[in-house]
N, C-alpha and C positions, 0 to 999 in steps of 0.2 A: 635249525634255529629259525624261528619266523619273524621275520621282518617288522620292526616297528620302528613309531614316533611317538615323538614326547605326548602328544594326544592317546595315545594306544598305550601307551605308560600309565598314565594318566584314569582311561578307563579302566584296567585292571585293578589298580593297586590306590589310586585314591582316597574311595567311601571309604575302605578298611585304615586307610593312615587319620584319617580326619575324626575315628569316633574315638583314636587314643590318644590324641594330645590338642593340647589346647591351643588355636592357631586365631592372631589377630583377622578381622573381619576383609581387611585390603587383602591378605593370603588366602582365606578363602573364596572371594570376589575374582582372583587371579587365577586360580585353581579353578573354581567352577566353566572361567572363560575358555580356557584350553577344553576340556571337557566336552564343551557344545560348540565349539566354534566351529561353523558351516557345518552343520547338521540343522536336521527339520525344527529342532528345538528353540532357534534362533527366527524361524520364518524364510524367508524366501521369495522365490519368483522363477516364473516357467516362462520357455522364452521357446513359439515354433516359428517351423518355417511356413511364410504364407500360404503355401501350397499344401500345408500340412505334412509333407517328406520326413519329418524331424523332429524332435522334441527335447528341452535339456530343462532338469532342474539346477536352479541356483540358487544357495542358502546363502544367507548373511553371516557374515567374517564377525568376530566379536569385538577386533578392533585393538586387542589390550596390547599394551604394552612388552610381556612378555611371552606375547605368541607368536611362536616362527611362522606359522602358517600365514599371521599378517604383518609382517616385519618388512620382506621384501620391497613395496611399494611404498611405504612412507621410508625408509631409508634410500631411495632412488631419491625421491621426492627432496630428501634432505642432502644430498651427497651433489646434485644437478644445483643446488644456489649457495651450497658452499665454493662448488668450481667456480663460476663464475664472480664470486667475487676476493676467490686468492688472489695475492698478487704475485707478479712473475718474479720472483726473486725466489733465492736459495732458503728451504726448510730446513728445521732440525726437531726430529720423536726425541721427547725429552719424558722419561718415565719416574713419579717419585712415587717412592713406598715406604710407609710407615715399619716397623722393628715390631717381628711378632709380638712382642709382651704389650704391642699397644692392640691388639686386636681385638680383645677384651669390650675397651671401650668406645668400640662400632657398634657392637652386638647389644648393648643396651642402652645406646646415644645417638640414632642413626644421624637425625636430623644434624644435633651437635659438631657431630665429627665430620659429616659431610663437610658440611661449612667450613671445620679448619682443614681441611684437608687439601679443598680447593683455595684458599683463600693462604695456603702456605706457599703450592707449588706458585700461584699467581705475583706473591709477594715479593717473594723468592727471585727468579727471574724478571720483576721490575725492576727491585731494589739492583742486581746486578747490570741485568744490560741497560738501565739506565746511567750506570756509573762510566765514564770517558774511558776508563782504563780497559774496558770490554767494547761497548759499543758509543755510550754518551747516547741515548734515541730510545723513543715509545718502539715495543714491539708490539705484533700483532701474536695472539694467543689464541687458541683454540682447543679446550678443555678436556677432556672425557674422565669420568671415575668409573672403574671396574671394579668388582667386589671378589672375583673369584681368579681359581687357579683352573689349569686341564681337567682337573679333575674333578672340580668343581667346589672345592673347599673352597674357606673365606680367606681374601686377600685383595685388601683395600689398595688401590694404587690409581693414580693419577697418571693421564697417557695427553700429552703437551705437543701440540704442533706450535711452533715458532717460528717467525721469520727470523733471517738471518740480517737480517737489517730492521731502520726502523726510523720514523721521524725524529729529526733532533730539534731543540727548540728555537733555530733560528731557519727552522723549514726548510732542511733538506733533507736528503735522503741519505743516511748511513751505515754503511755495510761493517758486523760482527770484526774486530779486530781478529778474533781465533779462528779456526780455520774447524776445531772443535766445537763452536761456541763460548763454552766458560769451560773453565779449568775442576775437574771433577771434585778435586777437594774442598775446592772455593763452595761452588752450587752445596755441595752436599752438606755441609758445615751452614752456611746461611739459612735450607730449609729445615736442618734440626733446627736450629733457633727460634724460627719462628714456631716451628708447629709444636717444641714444646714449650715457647712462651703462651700462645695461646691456651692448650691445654690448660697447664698452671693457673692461668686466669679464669676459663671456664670452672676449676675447681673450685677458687678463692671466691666466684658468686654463685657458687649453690647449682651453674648451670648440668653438672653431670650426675648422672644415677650410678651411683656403683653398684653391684653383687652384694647380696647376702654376705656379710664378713668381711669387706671387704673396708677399710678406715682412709679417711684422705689421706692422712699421713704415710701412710700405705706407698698410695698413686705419686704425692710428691718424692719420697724413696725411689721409688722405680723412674721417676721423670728425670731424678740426679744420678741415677745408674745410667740407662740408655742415653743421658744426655755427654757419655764419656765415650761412649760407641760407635765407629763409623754406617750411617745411614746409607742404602742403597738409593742411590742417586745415578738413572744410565742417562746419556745420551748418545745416541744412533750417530753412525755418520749423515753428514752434511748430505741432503736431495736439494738436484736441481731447480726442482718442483713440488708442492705442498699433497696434491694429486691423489700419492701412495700414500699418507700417511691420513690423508682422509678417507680415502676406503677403508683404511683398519680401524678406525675412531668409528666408524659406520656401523661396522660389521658387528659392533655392539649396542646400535645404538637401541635398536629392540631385538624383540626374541630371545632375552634370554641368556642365560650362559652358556647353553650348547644349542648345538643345532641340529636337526633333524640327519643332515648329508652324516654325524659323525657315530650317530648309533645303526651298531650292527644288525642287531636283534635282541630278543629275549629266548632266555634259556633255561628250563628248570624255577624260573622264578628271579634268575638274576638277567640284568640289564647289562648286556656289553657296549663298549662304547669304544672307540678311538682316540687316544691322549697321547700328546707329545708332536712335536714336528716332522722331525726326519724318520724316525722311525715306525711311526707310525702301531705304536703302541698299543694292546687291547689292555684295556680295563674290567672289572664287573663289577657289582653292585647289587644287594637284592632292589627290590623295586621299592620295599619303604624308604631305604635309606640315599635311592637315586632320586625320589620324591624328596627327600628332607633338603638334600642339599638343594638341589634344583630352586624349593618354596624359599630357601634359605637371602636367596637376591632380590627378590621381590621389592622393589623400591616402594617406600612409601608415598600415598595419595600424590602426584604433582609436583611429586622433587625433580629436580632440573639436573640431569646427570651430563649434557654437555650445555659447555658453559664458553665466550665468547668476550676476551679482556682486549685493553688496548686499543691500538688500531682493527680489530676484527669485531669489535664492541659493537650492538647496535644504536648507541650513543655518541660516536666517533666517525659516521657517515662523512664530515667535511674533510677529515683527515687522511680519511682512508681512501676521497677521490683526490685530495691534493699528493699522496702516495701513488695511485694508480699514473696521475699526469706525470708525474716524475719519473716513473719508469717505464715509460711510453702507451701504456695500458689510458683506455677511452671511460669514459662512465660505466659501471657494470650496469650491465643489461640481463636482467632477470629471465632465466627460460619458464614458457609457462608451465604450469602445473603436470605433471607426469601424469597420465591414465592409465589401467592397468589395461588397459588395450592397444597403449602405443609400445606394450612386450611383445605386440604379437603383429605390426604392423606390417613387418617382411614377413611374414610366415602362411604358406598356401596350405595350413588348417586353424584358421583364425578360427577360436571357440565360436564366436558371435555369426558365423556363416555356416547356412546349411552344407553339408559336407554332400550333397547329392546332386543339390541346384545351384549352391554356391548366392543364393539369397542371405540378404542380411534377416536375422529373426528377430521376431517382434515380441515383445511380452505377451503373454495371454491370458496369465492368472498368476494374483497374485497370493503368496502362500503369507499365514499369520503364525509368529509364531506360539510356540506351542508350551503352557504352564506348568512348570515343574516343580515338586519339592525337592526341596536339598534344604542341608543342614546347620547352614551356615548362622551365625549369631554374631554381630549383627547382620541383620539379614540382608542381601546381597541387593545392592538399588536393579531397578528394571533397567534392561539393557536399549530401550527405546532411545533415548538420549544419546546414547553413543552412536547408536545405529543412523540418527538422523543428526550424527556431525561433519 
């Protein structure tokens, strides 16, 4: 079985997925960036050693959003100034998921449904811990919406970092009456509500697209069925620390639904892969159909998939340093920007030094890149813009 990545996936089985079905222009935009990402296709730059000892090409990263290959460095990027300004008090992973019968209307509402999706779990958890009987106090909130499952099906759910306290409105600081948070019946019963009052109201102004055959009267039916049904609603035990649950919020924040570490290889035409936890589960897939799902998350243009309420608002800065003074914590102090060279700072084969002379190398020529056709409609903007953000 020979070794691949989602790029090597990608190269095989692609051109052949895209000349049979009809794929919006951000999916092939997305798709084409995996593709060429750091290849001569993108351009480049040669870097020797003064002495001439050495020589290394360096292609440009395409930068997208779901490329593992460029995911690593800006979720560093993004994980180093969420640390620094958690504050030191107790977290709680608080995960809501919509009732598969609503699945339906992600798939042809992204934008829609996003919104009440996040705007349910946010609600949700205001409306409660801002009630005395739980906490009485603004909590701080830290969002993420995932679309998928192991295996890469669609499965919208909301993943909630929360403090376990929170400012109250006579400026102090006060810590979660539960030792749980909120009482699971309570939460789960409150975010049905909203999320299927919102729906309903999305229906009642025209805001949703149904399916071919598909009648409002229909969607209300089904809103008053599942609205009778207990809603999966987890919360995690109680962390020390916000920390752990920002590295998980991370680990999605680009690249994709899977990642490179979890596919085995290709075989005969199907894609094996690793799914599940503990056991550590093989999967297969032919390669159209590991393609489908894969294109199937592709967020649209500039949607905001983690999102930042409350006290972690960036609206909320006086709040959230009269928080920090409160619980002994100083002003946050921003680290600077990560480089993808401060990965390799301890390391005695730093790319950037000749391995002979141990000289830093200097550029020497710079590579352009290189025009290609592909198929895409509409057609895919030039990648200069990103390249020089």
């Amino acid at each position: 079985m020979g070794s691949a990545t989602i790029q090597t996936i990608f190269l095989i089985g692609y051109a052949a997925f895209e000349q049979l079905r009809p794929l919006a222009g951000h999916i092939r935009e997305a798709a084409h960036c995996l593709v060429v990402c750091r290849t001569a296709v993108l351009g480049g730059h040669k870097q020797s050693c003064p002495d001439g000892h050495f020589h290394r090409i360096w292609y440009n990263s395409c930068k997208h959003r779901m490329c593992p290959q460029c995911a690593f460095l800006r979720v560093q990027q993004w994980l180093e100034k969420q640390k620094a300004r958690i504050l030191r008090c107790d977290h709680y992973h608080v995960i809501f998921t919509i009732p598969e019968e609503l699945r339906f209307l992600l798939h042809f509402n992204v934008a829609v449904m996003t919104e009440i999706l996040f705007h349910g779990a946010r609600d949700t958890l205001f409306e409660l811990l801002g009630d005395d009987k739980y906490m009485g106090a603004e909590p701080g909130i830290i969002a993420a919406l995932h679309t998928w499952t192991k295996t890469l099906l669609i499965h919208p759910h909301i993943h909630c970092l929360v403090t376990g306290g929170g400012l109250a409105k006579d400026g102090t600081w006060k810590t979660a009456r539960k030792d749980f948070l909120l009482p699971y019946g309570v939460i789960r019963d409150v975010y049905r509500k909203h999320v299927r009052s919102a729906v309903l109201k999305a229906l009642a102004n025209g805001e949703l697209l149904l399916p071919d055959g598909k009648r409002p009267q229909q969607v209300i039916n089904l809103m008053n069925k599942i609205g009778r049904k207990k809603w999966n609603v987890r919360i995690c035990e109680k962390y020390t620390h916000g920390r752990g649950v920002l590295i998980y919020l991370g680990r999605y924040l680009r690249g994709g639904p899977i990642s490179n570490r979890r596919i085995i290889g290709i075989k005969d035409n199907q894609v094996f892969f690793h799914y599940g936890r503990k056991k550590r589960e093989v999967m297969s897939l032919p390669i159209p159909e590991f393609i489908e799902r894969f294109l199937q998350h592709v967020p649209l243009p500039n949607a905001v998939l983690v999102r930042s309420y409350g006290l972690y608002s960036p609206v909320k800065k006086e709040a959230l340093l009269q928080c920090r003074l409160l619980l002994g914590q100083g002003p946050i102090n921003l680290p600077q920007k990560i480089k993808w060279q401060d990965c390799f700072k301890d390391s005695k084969d730093h790319p950037e030094l000749c391995p002979i002379c141990g000289k830093h190398l200097v550029c020497s020529t710079i590579l352009s890149p290189i025009k290609v056709a592909h198929t895409s409609d509409p057609p895919i903007p030039h990648f200069a813009a990103r390249l020089a953000a």
